[in-house]
MARSE-944891 format. One record per residue (C-alpha): residue number from 1; x, z, y. Coordinates in steps of 0.25 Angstrom, whole numbers. Each point is the difference from the previous one (the first is absolute). Example, Ala and Ser with C-alpha at 12.3 -4.5 7.8 and 13.67 -1.06 7.14 Angstrom:
2
ATOM    k     xx     zz     yy
ATOM    1     49     31    -18
ATOM    2      6     -2     14
***
This chain:
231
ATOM    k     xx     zz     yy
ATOM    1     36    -84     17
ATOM    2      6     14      4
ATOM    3      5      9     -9
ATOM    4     -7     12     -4
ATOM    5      8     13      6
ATOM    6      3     10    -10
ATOM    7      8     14      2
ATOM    8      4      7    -10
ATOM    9      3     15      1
ATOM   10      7      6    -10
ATOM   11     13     10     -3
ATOM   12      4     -6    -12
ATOM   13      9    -13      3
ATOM   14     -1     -5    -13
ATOM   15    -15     -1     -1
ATOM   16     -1     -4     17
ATOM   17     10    -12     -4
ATOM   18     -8     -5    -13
ATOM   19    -12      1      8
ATOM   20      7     -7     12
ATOM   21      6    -10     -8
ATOM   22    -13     -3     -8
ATOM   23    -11     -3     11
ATOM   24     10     -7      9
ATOM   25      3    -10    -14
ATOM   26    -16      0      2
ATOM   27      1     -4     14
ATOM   28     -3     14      8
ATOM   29      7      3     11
ATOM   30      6     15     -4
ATOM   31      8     10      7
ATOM   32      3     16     -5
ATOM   33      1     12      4
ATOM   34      7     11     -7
ATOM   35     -9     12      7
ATOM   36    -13      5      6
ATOM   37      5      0     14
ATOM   38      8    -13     -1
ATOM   39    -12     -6     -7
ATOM   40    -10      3     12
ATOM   41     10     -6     10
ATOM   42      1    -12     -9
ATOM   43    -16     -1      1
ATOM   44      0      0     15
ATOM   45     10    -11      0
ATOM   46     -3     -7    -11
ATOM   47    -15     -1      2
ATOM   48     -2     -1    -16
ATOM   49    -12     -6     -6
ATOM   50      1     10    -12
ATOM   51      9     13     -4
ATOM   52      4      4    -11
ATOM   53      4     14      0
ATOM   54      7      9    -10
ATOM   55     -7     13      0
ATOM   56     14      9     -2
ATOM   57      8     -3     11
ATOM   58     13      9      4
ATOM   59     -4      3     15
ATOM   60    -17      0      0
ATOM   61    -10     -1    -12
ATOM   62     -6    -16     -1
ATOM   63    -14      8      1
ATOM   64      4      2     15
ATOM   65      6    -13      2
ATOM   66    -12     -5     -6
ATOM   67    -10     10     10
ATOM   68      8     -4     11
ATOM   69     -2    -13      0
ATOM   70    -14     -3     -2
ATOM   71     -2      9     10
ATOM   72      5    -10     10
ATOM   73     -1    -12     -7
ATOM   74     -9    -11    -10
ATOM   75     13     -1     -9
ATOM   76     -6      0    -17
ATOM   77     13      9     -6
ATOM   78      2     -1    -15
ATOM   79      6     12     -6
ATOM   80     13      2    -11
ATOM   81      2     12     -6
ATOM   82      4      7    -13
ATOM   83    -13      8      1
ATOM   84     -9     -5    -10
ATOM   85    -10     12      0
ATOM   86    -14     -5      4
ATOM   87     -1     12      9
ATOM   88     10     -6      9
ATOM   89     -4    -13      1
ATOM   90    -12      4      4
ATOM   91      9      8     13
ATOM   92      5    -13      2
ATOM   93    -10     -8      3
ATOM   94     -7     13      8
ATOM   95     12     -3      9
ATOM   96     -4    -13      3
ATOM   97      8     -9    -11
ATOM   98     -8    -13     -5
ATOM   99      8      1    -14
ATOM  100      7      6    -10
ATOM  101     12     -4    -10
ATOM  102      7     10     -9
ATOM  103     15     -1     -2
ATOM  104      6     -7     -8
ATOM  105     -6    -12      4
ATOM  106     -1    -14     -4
ATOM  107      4     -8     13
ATOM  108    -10     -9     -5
ATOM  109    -11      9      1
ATOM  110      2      3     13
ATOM  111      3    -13      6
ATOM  112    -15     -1     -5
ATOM  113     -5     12      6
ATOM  114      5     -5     13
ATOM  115     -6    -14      0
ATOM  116    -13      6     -4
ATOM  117      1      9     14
ATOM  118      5    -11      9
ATOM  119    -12     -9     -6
ATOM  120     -9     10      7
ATOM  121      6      0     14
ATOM  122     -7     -8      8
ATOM  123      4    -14      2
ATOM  124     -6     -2     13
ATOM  125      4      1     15
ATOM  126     -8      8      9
ATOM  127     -8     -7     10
ATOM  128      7     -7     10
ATOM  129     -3     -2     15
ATOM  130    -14      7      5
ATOM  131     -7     -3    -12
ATOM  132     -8     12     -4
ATOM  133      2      7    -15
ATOM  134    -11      1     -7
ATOM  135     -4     15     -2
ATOM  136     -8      9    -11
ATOM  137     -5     14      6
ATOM  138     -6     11     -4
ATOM  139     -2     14      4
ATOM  140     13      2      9
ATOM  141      8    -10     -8
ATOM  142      5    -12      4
ATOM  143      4    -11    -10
ATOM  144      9    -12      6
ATOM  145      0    -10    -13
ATOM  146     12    -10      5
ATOM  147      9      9      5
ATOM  148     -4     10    -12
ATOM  149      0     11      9
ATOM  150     -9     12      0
ATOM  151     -5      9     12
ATOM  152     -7     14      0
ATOM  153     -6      4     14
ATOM  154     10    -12      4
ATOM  155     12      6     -4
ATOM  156      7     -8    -10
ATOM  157      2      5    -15
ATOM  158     12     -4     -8
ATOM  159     -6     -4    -13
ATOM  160      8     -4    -12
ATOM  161     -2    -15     -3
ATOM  162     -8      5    -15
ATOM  163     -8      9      9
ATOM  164     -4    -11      9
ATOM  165     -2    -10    -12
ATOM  166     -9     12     -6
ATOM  167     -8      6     14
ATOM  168     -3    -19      2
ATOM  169     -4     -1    -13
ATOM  170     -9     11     -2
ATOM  171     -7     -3     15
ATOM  172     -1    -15     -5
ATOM  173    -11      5    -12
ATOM  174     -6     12      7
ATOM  175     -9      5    -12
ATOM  176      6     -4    -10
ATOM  177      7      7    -11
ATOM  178     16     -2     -3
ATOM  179      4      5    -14
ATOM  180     13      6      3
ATOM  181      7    -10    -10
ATOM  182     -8    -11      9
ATOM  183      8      5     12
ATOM  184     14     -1     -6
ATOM  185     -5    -15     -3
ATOM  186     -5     -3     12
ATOM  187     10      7     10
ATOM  188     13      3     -7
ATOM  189     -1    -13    -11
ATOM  190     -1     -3    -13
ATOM  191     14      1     -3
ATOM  192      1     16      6
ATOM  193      7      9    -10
ATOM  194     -7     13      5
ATOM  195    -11      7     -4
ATOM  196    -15      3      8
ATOM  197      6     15      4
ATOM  198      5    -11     11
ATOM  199    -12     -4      5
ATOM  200     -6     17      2
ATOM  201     15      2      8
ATOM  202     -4    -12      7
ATOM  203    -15      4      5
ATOM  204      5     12      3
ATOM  205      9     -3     10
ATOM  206     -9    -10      7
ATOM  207    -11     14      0
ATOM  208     10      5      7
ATOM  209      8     -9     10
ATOM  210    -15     -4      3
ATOM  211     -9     11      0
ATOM  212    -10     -7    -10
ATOM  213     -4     10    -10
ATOM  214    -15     -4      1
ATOM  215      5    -15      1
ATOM  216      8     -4    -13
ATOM  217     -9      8    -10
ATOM  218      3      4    -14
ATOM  219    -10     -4    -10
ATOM  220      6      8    -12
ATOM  221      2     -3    -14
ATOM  222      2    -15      7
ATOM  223      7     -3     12
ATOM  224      0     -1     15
ATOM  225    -11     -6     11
ATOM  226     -1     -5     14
ATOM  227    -12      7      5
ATOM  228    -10    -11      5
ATOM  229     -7      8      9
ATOM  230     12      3     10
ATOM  231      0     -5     13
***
């Protein structure tokens, strides 16, 4: 089975070699980078299937390593970072991060956090040959399930792996009301060690890549909806 790809970027040595060391004794495939603009070379070349990204770098800030990225690519980026304030985790995942760990860190927690992640990726290949994708659409959206690729007046929208899982899960029960605790169960996992603020950054960035204000309803004092009656 092929290893899952991991780049680490981080200015600290000692913490990117503990980290290196650590997930490649747990069979990742780990390579570093000392600096923003090293690290998004590294992400061309490498082709990671997850980044984890300090937020103080010596050249660029992680938020627009993190920005960059998503822009471009369907890579989920964990953040490390000695800001613990609740206001700043909240920027991070704004950015487009999937996760947050505070230093210091047990390498054990975060060797957990990355498996929970990789075990939302999709473990399917995409249709081969000329056999058609099955497809969900509604108002100008396109949604293309196997290949987990999403379309807006047919131009495609780079969406998060967490926002796809959240935009297919809430399409899948159009009508029905998701507790905000019931979609950290269903789309991040029992084993997420974040809190429901998650889920509203979340939504509110699908609103906007997507145009879908009147689409993904707010039902307050409870949660979220897909509106049934959309077509």
């Amino acid at each position: 089975m092929e290893k899952a790809k991991i780049l680490i970027i981080e200015d600290e040595a000692a913490i990117a070699d503990l980290l290196a060391y650590g997930l490649n004794r747990e069979g990742f495939d780990t390579i570093t980078a000392n600096s923003g603009a090293h690290g998004l070379r590294l992400v061309e070349q490498f082709r990671p299937d997850l980044l984890l990204l300090d937020w103080m770098l010596p050249d660029v800030s992680g938020l627009d390593v993190c920005r960059k990225v998503t822009e471009t690519l369907n890579i989920p980026i964990i953040m490390i970072t000695a800001k613990s304030d609740i206001a700043d985790k909240i920027v991070g995942l704004e950015f487009g991060a999937d996760d947050y760990i505070t230093k210091p860190f047990d390498l054990r927690e975060v060797i957990a956090r990355i498996r929970t992640v990789l075990r939302r990726l999709p473990q399917a290949a995409r249709p081969s040959g000329d056999q058609p994708a099955s497809s969900i659409r509604f108002k100008n959206i396109e949604i293309i399930k196997e290949e987990r690729l999403v379309k807006k007046d047919n131009e495609v929208v780079e969406l998060t792996p967490k926002e796809f899982d959240l935009l297919m899960t809430l399409n899948n029960y159009r009508g029905k009301i998701f507790s905000r605790p019931e979609l950290l169960d269903v789309v991040w996992g029992f084993d997420y060690f974040g809190d429901t603020r998650t889920v509203d950054i979340h939504i509110q960035r699908l609103r906007k890549k997507l145009d879908i204000n009147d689409v993904i309803l707010t039902v307050f004092g409870v949660g979220y909806k897909f509106d049934k009656q959309v077509d």
